[in-house]
N, C-alpha and C positions, 0 to 999 in steps of 0.2 A: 525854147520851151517855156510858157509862164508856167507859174505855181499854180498847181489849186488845191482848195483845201484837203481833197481826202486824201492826196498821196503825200502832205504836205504834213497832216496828222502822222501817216502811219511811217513818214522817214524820219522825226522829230522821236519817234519812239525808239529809235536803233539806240542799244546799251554799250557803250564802253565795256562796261563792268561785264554783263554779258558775254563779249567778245575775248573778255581777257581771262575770263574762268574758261572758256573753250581753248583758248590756247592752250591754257594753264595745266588742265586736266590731259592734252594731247601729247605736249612735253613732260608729261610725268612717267610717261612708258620709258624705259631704259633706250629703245630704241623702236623705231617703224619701220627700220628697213623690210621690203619687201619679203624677203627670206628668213624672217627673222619671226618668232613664237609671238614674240610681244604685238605682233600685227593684227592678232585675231583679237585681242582685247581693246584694242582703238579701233576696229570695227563695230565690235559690241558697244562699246561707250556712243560712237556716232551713231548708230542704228537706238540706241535709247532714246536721245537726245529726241531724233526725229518721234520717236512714240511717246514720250513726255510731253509733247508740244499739240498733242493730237493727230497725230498720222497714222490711222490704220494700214494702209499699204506701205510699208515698210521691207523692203525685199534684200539681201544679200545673196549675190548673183556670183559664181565662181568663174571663172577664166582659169584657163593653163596656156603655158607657152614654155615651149623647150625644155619641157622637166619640171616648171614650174608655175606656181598658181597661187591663188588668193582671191580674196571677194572683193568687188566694188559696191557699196552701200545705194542699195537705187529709192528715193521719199517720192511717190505719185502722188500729186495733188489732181484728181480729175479737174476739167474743164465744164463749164455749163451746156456750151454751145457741142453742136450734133457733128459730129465728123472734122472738129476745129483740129486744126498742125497741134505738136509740142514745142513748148520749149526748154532746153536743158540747161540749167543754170550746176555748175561744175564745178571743182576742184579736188587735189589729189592729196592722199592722208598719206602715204607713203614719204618717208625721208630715207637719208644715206648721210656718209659723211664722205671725205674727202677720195679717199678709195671705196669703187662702186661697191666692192666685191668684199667688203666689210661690214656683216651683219650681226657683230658683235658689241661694237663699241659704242659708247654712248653717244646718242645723235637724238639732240630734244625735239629737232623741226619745227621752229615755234614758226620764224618767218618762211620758210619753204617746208613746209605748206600749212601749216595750223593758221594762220594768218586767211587762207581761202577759206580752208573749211567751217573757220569761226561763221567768216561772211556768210557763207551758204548759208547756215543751220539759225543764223540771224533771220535772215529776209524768210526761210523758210515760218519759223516761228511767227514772227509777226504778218504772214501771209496765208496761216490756219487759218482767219476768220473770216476769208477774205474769198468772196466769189470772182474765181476771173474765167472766162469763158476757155481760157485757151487750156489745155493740159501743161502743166509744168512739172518735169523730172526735178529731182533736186539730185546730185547724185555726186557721191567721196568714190574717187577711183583709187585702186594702186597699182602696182607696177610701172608708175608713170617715170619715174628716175631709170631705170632700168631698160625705156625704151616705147614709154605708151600702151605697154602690153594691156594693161585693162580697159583705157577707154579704145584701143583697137578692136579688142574682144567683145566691146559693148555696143560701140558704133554698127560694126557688120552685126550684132543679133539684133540690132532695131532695124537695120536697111534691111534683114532675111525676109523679115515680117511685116515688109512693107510699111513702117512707122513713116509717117507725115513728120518729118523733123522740121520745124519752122527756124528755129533760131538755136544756136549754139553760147554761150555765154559765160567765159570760164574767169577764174580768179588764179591765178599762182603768184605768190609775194606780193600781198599789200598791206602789211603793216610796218617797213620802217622805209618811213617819208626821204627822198633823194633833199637835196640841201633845197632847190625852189620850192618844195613841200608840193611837187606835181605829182599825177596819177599818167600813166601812159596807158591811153584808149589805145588797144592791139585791132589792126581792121585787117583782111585778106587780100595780100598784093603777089596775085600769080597765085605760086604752089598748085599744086593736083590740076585745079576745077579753076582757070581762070574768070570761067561764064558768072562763076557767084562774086567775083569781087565791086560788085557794082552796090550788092544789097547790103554787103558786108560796111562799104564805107557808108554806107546809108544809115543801117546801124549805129555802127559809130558816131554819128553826127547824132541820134537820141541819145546817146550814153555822154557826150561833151555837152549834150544841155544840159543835161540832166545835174552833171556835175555841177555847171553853170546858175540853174536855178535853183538846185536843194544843198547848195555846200560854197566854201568857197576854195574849193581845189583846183589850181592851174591845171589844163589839161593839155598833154602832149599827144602826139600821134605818131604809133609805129605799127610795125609789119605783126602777124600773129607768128608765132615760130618756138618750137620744140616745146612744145603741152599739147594738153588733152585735147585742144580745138581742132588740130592737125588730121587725128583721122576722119573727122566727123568734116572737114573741109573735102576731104580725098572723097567724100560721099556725094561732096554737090551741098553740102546743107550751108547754110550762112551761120559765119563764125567772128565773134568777138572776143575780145579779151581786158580784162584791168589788169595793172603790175604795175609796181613802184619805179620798175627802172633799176638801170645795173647800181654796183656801188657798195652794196651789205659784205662786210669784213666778214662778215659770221659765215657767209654762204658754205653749206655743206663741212662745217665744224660743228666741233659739240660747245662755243659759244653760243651758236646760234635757241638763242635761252629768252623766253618769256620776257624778262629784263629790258631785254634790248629794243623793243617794239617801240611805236608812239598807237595807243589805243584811240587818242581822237583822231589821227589818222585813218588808222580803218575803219572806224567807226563813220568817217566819210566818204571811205569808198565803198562800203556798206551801202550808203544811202544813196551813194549813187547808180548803184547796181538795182536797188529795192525800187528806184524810182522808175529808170530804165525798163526792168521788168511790170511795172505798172502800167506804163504807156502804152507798153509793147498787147500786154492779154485782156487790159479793159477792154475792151472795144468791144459793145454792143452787150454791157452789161452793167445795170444801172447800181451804183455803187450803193446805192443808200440801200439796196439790198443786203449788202456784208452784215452781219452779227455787230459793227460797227468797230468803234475805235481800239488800236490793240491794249 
């Protein structure tokens, strides 16, 4: 993938700073476990965020399962073009600590999952000004520790409604860098829908340039597995994913603390993802139309 200037402008503008006040503000809830009170007010914080940046459609969307429920944060950015697919670019606000079934104890989630969400609500921001033909969801799930119960719940009400899902696009742990300082590009090998793993690594292959051209992040290549991508694969839809890769000490402790991140780090899987999503919805719209530079 070469560079060119305008996606070039507007991944050069992803904030560190920015990403790390989102963590910062997400780990400051006692806790986000699914089951837990403090979940409704890291909804409302994310749900701001996206109407602060300019997002009228702004929706939180309930799910139940088994006794229990919660909101998934859904940011519509309409498309230009007449009847264009979407695409869901995702991550999961929900945390836990070491026992599931502990909705008490303190658990900041900075790296699983404020680390995606930061990204989301990044590329979302910097992609208000920005005409892209395609529809883009931006959308913080929960129940996702618990067993995917929201983007379950989410997946089937867009398949009910006959949604054109074009591409799936998820973030879970990417802010604290493996020792090579890689990103693992997650592409669809088998699961559900064998018939999509064709587009999926195709995908893939935009998101390894992407890293290639707008960053200098080694990129790895593995399977998608246990996130949000999962049900939206079970649909047939084409699914990607970034992640750090195994290795974080903190995973599901109440270490896992703002502290512990590398902020240039995500802040380049950030732009890899902003870029990736550039490639993916420009098409067939002349950019010099956007409001311009972020």
């Amino acid at each position: 993938m070469p560079t060119d200037e305008f996606t070039a402008t507007h991944v050069e503008a992803v904030s560190p700073v920015a990403l790390r006040d989102t963590v910062e503000a997400l780990a400051s809830f006692h806790t986000r476990h699914t089951d837990s009170p403090h979940l409704k007010g890291a909804a409302a914080l994310i749900s701001d965020r996206f109407t602060a940046v300019g997002y009228p459609d702004v929706d939180r969307r309930p799910w139940s399962h088994a006794g229990h429920g919660a909101h998934n944060i859904v940011c519509t950015k309409p498309g230009t073009g007449d009847g264009e697919p979407e695409i869901i670019v995702c991550a999961h606000y929900d945390c836990r600590m070491e026992d599931l079934a502990d909705a008490t104890a303190r658990a900041p989630g900075a790296d699983d999952n404020g680390s995606g969400v930061a990204a989301v609500l990044e590329v979302a921001r910097l992609l208000a000004p920005v005409d892209l033909s395609t529809t883009v969801r931006f959308v913080a799930f929960s129940g996702e520790e618990q067993g995917l119960w929201g983007s379950t719940a989410y997946a089937a009400e867009l398949h009910a409604a006959d949604s054109d899902v074009y591409r799936v696009i998820n973030l879970d742990m990417v802010g604290r860098p493996p020792a090579d300082g890689s990103v693992t590009v997650e592409r669809d090998i088998g699961n559900a829908v064998p018939g999509n793993d064709a587009a999926s690594h195709a995908l893939g292959a935009v998101m390894a340039q992407a890293a290639a051209a707008y960053t200098s992040l080694p990129v790895k290549l593995g399977p998608i597995y246990a996130s949000d991508y999962m049900p939206f694969e079970a649909h047939s839809d084409i699914t990607v994913g970034a992640y750090e890769g195994e290795g974080n000490p903190h995973y599901h402790r109440t270490s896992d603390a703002p502290s512990t991140l590398d902020y240039g780090y995500l802040a380049a899987v950030t732009k890899t993802v902003l870029a990736t999503l550039l490639a993916e919805a420009l098409d067939g719209v002349d950019a010099a139309r956007s409001t311009g530079a972020p």
